[in-house]
KOLGU-4560 file (N, C-alpha, C; in nm, 3 decimals, padded with zeros to 5 digits):
<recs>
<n_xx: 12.981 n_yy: 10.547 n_zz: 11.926 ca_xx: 12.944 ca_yy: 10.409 ca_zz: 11.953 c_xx: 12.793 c_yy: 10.389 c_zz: 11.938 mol: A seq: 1 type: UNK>
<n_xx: 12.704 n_yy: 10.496 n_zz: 11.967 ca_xx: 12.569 ca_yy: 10.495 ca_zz: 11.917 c_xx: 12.549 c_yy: 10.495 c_zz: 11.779 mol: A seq: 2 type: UNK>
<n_xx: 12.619 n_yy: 10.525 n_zz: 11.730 ca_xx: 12.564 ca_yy: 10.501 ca_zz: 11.573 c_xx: 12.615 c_yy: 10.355 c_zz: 11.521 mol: A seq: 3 type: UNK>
<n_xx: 12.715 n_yy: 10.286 n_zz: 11.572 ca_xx: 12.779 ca_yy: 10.149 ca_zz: 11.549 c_xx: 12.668 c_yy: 10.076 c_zz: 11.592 mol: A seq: 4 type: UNK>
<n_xx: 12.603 n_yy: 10.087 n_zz: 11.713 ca_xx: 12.487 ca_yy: 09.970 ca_zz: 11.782 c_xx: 12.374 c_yy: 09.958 c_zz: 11.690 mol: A seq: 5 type: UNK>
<n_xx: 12.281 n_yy: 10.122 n_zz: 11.644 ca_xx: 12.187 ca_yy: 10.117 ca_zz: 11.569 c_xx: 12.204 c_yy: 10.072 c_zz: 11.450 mol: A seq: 6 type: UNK>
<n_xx: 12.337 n_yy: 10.098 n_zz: 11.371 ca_xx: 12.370 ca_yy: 10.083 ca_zz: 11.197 c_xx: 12.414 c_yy: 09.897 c_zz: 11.234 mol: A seq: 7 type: UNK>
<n_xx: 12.417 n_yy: 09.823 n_zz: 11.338 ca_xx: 12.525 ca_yy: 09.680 ca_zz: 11.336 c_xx: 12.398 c_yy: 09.587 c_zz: 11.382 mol: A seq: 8 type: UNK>
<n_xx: 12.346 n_yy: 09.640 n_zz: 11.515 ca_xx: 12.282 ca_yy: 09.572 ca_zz: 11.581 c_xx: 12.103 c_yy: 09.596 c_zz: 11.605 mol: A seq: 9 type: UNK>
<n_xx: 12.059 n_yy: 09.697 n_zz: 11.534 ca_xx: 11.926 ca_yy: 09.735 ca_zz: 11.556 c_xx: 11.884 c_yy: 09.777 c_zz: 11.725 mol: A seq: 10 type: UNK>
<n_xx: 11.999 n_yy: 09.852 n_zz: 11.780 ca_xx: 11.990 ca_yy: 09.897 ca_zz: 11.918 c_xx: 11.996 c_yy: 09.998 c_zz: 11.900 mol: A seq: 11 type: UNK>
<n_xx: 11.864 n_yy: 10.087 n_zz: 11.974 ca_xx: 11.883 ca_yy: 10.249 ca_zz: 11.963 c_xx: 11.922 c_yy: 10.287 c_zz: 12.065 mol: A seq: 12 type: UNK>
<n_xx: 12.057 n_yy: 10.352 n_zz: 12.104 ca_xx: 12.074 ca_yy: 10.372 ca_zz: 12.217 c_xx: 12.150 c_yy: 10.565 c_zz: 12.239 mol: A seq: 13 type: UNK>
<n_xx: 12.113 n_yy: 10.606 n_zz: 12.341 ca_xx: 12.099 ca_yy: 10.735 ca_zz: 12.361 c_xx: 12.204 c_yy: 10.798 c_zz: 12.438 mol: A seq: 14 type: UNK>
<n_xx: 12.290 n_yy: 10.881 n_zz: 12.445 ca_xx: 12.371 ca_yy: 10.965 ca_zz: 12.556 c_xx: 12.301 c_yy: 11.100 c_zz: 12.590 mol: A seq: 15 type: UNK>
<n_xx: 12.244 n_yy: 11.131 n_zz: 12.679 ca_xx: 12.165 ca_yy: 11.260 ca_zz: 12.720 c_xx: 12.234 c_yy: 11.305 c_zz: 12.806 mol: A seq: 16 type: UNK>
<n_xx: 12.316 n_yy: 11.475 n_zz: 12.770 ca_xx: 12.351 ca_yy: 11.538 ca_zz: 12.863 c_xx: 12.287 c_yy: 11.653 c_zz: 12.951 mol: A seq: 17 type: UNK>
<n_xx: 12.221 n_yy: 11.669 n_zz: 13.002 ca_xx: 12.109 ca_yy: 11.780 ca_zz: 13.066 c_xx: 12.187 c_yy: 11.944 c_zz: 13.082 mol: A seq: 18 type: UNK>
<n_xx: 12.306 n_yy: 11.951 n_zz: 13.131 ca_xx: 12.359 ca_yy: 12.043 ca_zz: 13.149 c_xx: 12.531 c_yy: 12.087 c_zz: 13.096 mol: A seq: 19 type: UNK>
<n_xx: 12.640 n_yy: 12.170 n_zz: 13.133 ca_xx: 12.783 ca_yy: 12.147 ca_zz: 13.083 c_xx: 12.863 c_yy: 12.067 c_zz: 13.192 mol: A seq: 20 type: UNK>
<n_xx: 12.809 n_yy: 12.039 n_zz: 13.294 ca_xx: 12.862 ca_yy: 11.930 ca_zz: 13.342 c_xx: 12.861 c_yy: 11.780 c_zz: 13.309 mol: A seq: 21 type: UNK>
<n_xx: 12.966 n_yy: 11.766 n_zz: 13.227 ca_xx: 12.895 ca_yy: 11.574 ca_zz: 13.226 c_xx: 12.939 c_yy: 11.481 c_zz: 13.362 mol: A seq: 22 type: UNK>
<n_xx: 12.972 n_yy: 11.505 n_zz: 13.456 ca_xx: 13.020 ca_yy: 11.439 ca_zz: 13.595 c_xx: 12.959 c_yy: 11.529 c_zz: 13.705 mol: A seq: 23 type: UNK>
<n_xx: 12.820 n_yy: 11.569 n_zz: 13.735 ca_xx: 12.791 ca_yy: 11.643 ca_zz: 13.819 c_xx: 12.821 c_yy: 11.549 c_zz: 13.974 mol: A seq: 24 type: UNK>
<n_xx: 12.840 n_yy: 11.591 n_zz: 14.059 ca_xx: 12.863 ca_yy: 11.569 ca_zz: 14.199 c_xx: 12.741 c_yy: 11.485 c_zz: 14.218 mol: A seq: 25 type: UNK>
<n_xx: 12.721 n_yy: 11.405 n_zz: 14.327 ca_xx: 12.616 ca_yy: 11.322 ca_zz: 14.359 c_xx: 12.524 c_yy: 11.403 c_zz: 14.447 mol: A seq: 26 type: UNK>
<n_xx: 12.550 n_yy: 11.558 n_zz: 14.471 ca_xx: 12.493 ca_yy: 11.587 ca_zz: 14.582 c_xx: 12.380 c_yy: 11.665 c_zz: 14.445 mol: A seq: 27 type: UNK>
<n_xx: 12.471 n_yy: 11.711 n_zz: 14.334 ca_xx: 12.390 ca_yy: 11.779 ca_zz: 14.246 c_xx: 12.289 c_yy: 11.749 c_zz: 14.172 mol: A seq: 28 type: UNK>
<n_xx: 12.252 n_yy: 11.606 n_zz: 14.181 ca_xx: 12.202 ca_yy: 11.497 ca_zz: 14.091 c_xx: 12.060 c_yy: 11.537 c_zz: 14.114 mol: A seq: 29 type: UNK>
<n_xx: 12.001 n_yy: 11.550 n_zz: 14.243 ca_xx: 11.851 ca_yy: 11.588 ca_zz: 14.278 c_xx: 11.795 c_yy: 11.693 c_zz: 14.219 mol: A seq: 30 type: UNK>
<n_xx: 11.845 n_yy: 11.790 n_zz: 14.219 ca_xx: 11.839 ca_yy: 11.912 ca_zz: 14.210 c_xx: 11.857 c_yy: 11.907 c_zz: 14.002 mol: A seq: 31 type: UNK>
<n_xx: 11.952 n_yy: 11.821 n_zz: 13.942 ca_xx: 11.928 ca_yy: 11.810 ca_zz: 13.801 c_xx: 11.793 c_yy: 11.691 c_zz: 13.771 mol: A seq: 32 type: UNK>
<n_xx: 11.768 n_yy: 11.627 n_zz: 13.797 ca_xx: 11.632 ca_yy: 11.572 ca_zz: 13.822 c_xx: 11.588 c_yy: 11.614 c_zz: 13.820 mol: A seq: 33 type: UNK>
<n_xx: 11.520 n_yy: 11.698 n_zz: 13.968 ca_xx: 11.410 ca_yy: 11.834 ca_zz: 13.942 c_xx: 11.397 c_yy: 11.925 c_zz: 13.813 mol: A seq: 34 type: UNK>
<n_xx: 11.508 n_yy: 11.993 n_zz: 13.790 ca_xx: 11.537 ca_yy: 12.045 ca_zz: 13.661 c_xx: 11.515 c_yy: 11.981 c_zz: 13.520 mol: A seq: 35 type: UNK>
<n_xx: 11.495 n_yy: 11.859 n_zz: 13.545 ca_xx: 11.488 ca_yy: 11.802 ca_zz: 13.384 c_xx: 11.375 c_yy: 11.715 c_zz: 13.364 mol: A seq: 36 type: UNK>
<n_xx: 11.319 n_yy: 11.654 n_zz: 13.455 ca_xx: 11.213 ca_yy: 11.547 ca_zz: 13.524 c_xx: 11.099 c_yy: 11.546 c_zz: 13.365 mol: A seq: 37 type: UNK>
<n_xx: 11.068 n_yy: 11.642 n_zz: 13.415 ca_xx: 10.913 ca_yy: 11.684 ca_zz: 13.291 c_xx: 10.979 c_yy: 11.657 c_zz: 13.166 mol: A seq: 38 type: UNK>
<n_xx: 11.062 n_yy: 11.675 n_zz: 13.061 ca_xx: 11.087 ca_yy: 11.701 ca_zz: 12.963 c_xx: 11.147 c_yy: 11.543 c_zz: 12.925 mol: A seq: 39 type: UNK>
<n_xx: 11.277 n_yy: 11.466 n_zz: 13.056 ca_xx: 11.287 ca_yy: 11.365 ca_zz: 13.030 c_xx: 11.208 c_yy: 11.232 c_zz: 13.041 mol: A seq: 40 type: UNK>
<n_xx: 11.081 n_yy: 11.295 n_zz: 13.107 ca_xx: 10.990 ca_yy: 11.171 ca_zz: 13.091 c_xx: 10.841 c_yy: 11.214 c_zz: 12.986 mol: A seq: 41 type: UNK>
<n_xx: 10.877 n_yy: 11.311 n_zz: 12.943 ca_xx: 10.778 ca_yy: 11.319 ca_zz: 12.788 c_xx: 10.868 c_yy: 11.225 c_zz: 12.709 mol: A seq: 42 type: UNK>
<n_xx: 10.979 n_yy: 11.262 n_zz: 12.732 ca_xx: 11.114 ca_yy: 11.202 ca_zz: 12.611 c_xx: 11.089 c_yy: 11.062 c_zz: 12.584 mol: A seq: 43 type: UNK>
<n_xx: 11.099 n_yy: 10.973 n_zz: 12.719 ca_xx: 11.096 ca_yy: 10.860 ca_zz: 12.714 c_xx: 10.934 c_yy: 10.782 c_zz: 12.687 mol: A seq: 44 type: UNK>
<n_xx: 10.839 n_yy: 10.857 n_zz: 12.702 ca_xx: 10.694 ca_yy: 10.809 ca_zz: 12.648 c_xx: 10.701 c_yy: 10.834 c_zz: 12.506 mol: A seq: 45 type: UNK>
<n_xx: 10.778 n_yy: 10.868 n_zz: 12.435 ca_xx: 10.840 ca_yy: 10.852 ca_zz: 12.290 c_xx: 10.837 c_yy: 10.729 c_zz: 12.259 mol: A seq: 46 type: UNK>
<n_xx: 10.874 n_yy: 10.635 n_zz: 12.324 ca_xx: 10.903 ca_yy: 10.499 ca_zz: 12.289 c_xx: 10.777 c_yy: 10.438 c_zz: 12.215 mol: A seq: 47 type: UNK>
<n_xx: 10.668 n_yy: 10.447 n_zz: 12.246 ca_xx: 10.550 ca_yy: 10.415 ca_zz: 12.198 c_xx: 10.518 c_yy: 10.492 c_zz: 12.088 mol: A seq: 48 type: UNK>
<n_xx: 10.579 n_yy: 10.589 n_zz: 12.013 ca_xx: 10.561 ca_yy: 10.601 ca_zz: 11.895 c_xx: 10.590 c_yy: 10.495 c_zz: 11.810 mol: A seq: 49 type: UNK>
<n_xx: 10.553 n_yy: 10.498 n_zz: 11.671 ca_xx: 10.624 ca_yy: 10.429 ca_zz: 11.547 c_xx: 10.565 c_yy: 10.305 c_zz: 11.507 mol: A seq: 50 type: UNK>
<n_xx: 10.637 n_yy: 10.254 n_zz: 11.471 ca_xx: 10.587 ca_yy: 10.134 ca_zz: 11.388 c_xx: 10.613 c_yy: 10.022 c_zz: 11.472 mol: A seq: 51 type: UNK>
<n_xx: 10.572 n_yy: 09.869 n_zz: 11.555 ca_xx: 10.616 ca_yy: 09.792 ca_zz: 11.622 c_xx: 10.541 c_yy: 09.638 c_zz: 11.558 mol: A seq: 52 type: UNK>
<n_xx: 10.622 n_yy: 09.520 n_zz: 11.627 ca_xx: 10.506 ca_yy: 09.436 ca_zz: 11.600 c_xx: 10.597 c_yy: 09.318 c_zz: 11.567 mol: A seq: 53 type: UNK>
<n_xx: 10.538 n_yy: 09.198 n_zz: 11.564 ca_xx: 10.647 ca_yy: 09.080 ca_zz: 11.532 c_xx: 10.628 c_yy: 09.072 c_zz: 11.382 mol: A seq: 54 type: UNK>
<n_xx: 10.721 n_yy: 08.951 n_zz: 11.322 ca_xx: 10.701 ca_yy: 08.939 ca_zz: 11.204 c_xx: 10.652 c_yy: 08.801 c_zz: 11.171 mol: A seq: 55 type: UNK>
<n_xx: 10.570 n_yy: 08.707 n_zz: 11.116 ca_xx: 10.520 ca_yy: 08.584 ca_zz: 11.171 c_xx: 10.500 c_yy: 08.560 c_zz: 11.002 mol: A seq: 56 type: UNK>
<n_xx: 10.491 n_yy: 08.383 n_zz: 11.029 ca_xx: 10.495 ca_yy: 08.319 ca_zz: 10.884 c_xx: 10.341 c_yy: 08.323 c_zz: 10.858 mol: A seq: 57 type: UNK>
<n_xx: 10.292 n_yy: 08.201 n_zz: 10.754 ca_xx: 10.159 ca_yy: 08.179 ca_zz: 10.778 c_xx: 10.096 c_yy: 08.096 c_zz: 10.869 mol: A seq: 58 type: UNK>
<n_xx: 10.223 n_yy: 08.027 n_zz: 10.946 ca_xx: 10.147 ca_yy: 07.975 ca_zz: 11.040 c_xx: 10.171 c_yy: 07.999 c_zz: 11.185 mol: A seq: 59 type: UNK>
<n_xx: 10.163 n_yy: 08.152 n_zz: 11.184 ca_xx: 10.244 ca_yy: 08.216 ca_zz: 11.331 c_xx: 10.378 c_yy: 08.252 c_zz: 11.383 mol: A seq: 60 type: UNK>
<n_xx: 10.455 n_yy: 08.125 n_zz: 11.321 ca_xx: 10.563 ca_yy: 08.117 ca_zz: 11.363 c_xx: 10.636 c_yy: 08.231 c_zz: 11.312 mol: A seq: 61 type: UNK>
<n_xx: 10.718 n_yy: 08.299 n_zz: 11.409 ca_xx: 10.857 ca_yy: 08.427 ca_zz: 11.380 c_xx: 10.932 c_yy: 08.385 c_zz: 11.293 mol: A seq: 62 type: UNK>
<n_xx: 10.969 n_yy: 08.495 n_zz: 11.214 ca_xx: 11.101 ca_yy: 08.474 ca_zz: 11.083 c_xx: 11.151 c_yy: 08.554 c_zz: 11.090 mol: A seq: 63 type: UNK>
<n_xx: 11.277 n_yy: 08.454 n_zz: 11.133 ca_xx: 11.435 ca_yy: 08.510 ca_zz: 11.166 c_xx: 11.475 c_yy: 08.564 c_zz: 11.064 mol: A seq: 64 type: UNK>
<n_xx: 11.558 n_yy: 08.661 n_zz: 11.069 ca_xx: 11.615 ca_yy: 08.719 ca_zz: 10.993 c_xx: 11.547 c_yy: 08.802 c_zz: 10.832 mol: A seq: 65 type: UNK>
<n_xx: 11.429 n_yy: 08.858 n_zz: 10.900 ca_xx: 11.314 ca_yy: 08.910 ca_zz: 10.797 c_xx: 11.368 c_yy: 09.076 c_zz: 10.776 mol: A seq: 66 type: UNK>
<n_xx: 11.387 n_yy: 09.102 n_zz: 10.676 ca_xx: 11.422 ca_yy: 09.209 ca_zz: 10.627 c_xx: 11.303 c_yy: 09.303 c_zz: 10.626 mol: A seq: 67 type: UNK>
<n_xx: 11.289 n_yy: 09.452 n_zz: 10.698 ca_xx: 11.218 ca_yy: 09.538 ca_zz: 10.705 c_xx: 11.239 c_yy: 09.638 c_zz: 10.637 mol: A seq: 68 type: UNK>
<n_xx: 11.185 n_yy: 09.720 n_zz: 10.508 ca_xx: 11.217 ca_yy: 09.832 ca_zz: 10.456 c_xx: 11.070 c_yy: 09.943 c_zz: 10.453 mol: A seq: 69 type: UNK>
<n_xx: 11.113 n_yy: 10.059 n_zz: 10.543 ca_xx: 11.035 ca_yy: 10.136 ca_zz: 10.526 c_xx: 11.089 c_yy: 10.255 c_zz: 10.397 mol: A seq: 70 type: UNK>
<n_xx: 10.995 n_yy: 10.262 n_zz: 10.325 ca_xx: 11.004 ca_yy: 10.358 ca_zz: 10.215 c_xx: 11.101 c_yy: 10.493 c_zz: 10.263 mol: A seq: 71 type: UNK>
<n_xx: 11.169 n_yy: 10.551 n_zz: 10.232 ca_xx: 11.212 ca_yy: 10.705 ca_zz: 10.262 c_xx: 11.309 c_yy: 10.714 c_zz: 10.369 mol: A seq: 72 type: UNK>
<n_xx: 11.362 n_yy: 10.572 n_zz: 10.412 ca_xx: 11.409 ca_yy: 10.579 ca_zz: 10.520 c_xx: 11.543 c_yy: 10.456 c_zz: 10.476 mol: A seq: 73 type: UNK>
<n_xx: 11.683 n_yy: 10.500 n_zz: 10.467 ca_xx: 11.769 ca_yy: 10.453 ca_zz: 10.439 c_xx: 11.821 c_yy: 10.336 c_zz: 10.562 mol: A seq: 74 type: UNK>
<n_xx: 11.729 n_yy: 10.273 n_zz: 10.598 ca_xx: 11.818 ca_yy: 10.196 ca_zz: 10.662 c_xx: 11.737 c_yy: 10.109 c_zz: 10.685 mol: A seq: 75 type: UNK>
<n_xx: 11.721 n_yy: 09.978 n_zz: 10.657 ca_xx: 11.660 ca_yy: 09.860 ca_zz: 10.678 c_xx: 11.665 c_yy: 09.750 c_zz: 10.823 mol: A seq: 76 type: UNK>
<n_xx: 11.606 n_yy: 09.681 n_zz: 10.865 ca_xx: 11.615 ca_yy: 09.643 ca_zz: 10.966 c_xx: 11.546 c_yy: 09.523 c_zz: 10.969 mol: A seq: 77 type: UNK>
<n_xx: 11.642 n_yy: 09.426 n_zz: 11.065 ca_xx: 11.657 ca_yy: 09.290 ca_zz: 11.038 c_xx: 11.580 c_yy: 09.215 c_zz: 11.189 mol: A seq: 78 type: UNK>
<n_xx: 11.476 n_yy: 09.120 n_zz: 11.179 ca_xx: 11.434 ca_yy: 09.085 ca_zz: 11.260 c_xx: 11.539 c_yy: 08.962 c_zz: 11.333 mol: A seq: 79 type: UNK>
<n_xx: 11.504 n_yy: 08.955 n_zz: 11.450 ca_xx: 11.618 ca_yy: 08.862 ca_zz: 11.553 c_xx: 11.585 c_yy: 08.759 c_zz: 11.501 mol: A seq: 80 type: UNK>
<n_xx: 11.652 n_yy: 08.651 n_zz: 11.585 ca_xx: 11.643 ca_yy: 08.480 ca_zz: 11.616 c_xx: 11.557 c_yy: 08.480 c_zz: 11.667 mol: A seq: 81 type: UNK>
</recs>
């Protein structure tokens, strides 16, 4: 379903499993936190990589539906309403 959101909707969205439990107990949850803390919050200061930014006419105004193609990279991306 993550690859349907990013390839349909321009949503990057993520499933991260930390360990072989995917339903750990609620008591275990702290203790996987501790364990993962550092690594999943380098992860998420990721976000500020890359390329960002609106797309604007010549007179400011946003344009809907503006087609983005970065060179080398098969998949194009469509600015909102």
């Amino acid at each position: 379903i993550n690859d349907f959101s990013y390839l349909h909707t321009n949503c990057f969205e993520l499933s991260i499993y930390v360990g072989c439990d995917k339903y750990p107990h609620e008591s275990e949850l702290p203790e996987e936190w501790e364990n993962n803390r550092e690594s999943l919050i380098v992860f998420m200061e990721q976000v500020h990589r890359g390329i960002k930014g609106i797309v604007k006419d010549l007179h400011g105004k946003g344009i809907p539906n503006a087609v983005i193609s970065v060179e080398g990279v098969n998949h194009d991306i469509r600015t909102g309403k």
